[in-house]
C-alpha positions, -999 to +999 in steps of 0.1 A: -785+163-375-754+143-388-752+108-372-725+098-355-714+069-379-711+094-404-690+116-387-666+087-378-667+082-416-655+114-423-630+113-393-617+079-408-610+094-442-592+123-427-574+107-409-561+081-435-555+112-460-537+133-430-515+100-421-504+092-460-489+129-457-476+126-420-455+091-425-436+104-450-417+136-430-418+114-396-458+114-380-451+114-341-423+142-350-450+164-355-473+179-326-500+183-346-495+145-359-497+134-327-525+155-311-550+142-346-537+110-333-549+114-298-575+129-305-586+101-329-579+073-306-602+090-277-632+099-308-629+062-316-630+049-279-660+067-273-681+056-306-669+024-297-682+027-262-713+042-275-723+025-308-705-005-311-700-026-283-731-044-285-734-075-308-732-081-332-723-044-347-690-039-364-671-010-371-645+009-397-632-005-430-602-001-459-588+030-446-581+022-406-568-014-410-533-006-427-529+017-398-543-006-368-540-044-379-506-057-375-489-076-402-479-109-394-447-121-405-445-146-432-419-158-458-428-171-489-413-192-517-411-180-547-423-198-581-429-185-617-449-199-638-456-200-674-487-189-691-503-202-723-497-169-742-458-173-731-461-147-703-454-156-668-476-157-633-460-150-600-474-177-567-465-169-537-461-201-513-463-205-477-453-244-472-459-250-436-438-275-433-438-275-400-476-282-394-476-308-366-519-317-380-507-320-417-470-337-417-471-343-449-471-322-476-483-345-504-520-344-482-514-314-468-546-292-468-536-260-495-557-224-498-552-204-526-558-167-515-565-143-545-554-105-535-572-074-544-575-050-579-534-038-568-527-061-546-499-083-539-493-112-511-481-089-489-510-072-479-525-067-448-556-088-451-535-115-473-508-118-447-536-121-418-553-149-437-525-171-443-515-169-404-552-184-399-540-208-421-509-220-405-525-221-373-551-247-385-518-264-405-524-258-440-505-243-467-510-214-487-503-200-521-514-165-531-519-159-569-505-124-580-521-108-611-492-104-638-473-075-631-478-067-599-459-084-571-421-075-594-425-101-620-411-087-657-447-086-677-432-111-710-464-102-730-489-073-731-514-087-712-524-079-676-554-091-658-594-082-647-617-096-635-638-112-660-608-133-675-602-160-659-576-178-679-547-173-658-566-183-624-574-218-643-542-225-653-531-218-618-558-238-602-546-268-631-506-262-612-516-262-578-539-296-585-512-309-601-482-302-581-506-318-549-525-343-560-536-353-528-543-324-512-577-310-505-577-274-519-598-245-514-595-209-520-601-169-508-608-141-526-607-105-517-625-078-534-619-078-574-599-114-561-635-120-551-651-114-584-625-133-604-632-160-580-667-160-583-667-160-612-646-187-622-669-206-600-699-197-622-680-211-654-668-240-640-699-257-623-687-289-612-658-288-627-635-276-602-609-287-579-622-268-555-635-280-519-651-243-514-647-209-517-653-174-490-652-143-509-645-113-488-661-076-502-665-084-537-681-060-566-710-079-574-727-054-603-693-036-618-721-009-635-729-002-596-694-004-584-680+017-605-712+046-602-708+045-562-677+054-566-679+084-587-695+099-563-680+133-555-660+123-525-655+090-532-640+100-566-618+123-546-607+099-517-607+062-538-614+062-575-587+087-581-562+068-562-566+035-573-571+049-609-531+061-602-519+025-590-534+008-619-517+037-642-482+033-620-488-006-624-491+002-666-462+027-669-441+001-651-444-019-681-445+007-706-423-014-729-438-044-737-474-024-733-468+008-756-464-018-786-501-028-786-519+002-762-520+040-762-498+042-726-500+082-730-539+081-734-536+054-706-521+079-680-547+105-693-576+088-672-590+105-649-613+073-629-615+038-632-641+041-656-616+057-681-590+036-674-609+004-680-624+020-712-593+032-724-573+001-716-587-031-700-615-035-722-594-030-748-568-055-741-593-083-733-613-078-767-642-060-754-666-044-787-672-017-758-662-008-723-700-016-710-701-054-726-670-058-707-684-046-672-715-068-679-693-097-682-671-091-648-701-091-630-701-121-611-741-117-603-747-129-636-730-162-628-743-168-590-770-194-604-741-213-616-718-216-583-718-254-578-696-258-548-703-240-513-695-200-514-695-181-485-697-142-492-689-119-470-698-079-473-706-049-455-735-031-461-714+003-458-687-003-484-689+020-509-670-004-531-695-025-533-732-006-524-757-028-503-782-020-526-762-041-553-755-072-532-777-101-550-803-114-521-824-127-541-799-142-562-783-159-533-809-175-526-821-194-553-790-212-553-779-235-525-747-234-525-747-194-518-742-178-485-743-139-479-732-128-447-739-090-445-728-067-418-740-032-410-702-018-408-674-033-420-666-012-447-641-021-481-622-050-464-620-034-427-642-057-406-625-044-376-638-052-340-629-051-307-617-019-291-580-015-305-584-046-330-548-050-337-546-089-341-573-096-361-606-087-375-641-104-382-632-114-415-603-134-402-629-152-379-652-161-403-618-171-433-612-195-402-639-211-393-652-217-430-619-233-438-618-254-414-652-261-420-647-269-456-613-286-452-628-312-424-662-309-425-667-304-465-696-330-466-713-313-447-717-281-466-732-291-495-766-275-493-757-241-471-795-231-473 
């Protein structure tokens, strides 16, 4: 007998699949569009009614929240800056100048939100986490991997998640440019791991009040075997193998002077992507010593400042099985929070969650937490 949270699995997938077809020639023009829709919204009422209205269980993940959270509204200001290798890094600032707790921008409190393996500031979860933000009066400035929020790539260099070079000389700008200001940051998925594991090289040595990473990969080796499962490899490894190739062949120019583009847009996962081209560029001897090293499990032992980590033990980005427990608790500073739903970044709750999810709840809280109440967290055992 098939449980029912696997068939609203399935029905979740369809339905994201059916929808990236639908929006395209006009969804709600189309009476089959609308009847899956219907039809959806009642299947999902009822597993909700059933299965998930009883604490603390929470429900759905990546593929429902573009099409059910809203997306706040924010504007941004712009700045560029430069790199050491001459290239340039895109940060996206939300000033909040108008925070009546934090007049003052030379004190005012400042997150730094770290978006996901594509992702840009204006992304859903992103958008969601600086409104939480404003709302307690702080400011925010996402960091946007090079080359993909529009920026011309000046070098042929991108990002992953085992490098961080460019996260620590945007850490360096931020302290810099506010002084005063208490700072701490967010990561989301491979955000997450870059995050962590900055953390783990660091130690002490960071500017950083505290840190909540939301669905990170913790083993890569894992990560990237869940997801070349048959049906995962047909409804997510092949299409985020795509945007990393779109986000390459954008740049063909300065890349195809150093890197086999053609080769490049030959891979068929992320697995031969990253041997074929990440590893590569970062000076890996082989595609395996570079998954080892973006691993941020190998650097939890390390964390010196208070990490709150947040995953779900159905995401098949990240398997529960792969989570470090026991890791996490040898080390102080280390909180897991671990959900029985939640999926890749969903986190969704609430009958027709369209404000906000769990994961906003908890971004809140431990910012607030860290920003005002930072002494306090410095043993989270």
């Amino acid at each position: 007998m098939i449980s029912l949270d696997i068939n609203l699995n399935v029905l979740t997938r369809d339905l994201s699949l059916y929808l990236e077809n639908q929006v395209k020639v006009g969804l709600f023009g189309s009476g089959v569009g609308l009847s899956l829709v219907l039809g959806f919204s009642a299947a999902y009422t009822c597993y909700y009614l059933v299965s998930v209205a009883k604490k603390p269980q929470l429900v759905a993940g990546t593929l429902l929240r573009p099409f059910v959270t809203a997306k706040p509204g924010v504007t941004y200001r712009n700045e560029l800056i430069k790199a050491a290798d001459g290239g340039q890094i895109s940060l996206d600032w939300f000033d909040n100048d108008d925070s009546p707790s934090h007049p003052d921008p030379a004190s005012r409190p400042t997150v730094i939100l770290l978006p996901g393996l594509t992702g840009t500031s204006r992304e859903s979860y992103i958008l969601h986490m600086v409104q939480q933000s404003r709302d307690l009066g702080y400011r925010c400035v996402v960091f946007n991997n090079r080359g993909v929020s529009g920026e011309t790539l000046l070098t042929p260099r991108t990002y992953c998640a085992a490098n961080t070079e460019d996260l620590e000389t945007v850490m360096d700008h931020i302290q810099q440019t506010n002084e005063a200001a208490p700072l701490m940051a967010a990561g989301v998925s491979m955000g997450g791991m870059m995050l962590a594991n900055y953390l783990g090289r660091k130690g002490r040595a960071t500017c950083l009040k505290g840190v909540v990473v939301f669905s990170a990969g913790w083993d890569v080796f894992e990560c990237t075997a869940s997801l070349e499962k048959p049906l995962d490899r047909f409804l997510f490894n092949s299409y985020l193998t795509s945007c990393l190739q779109a986000s390459v062949d954008r740049h063909r120019p300065v890349l195809e002077k150093c890197y086999d583009i053609d080769h490049v847009m030959k891979a068929k996962t992320i697995r031969e992507f990253d041997e074929r081209f990440t590893s590569i560029m970062f000076g890996y001897p082989t595609n395996d010593d570079y998954y080892h090293d973006a691993s941020p499990v190998h650097r939890l032992k390390s964390v010196q400042v208070p990490m709150l980590c947040l995953n779900a033990a159905d995401d098949v980005f990240s398997p529960s099985h792969a989570i470090p427990v026991e890791a996490a608790k040898q080390n102080p500073n280390v909180a897991l929070l671990i959900t029985c739903h939640g999926g890749h970044i969903g986190f969704l709750e609430g009958l027709w969650p369209r404000q906000s999810t769990y994961m906003d709840r908890v971004f809140k809280q431990f910012a607030k937490a860290v920003i005002e109440e930072g002494t306090l967290l410095t043993d989270l055992s």
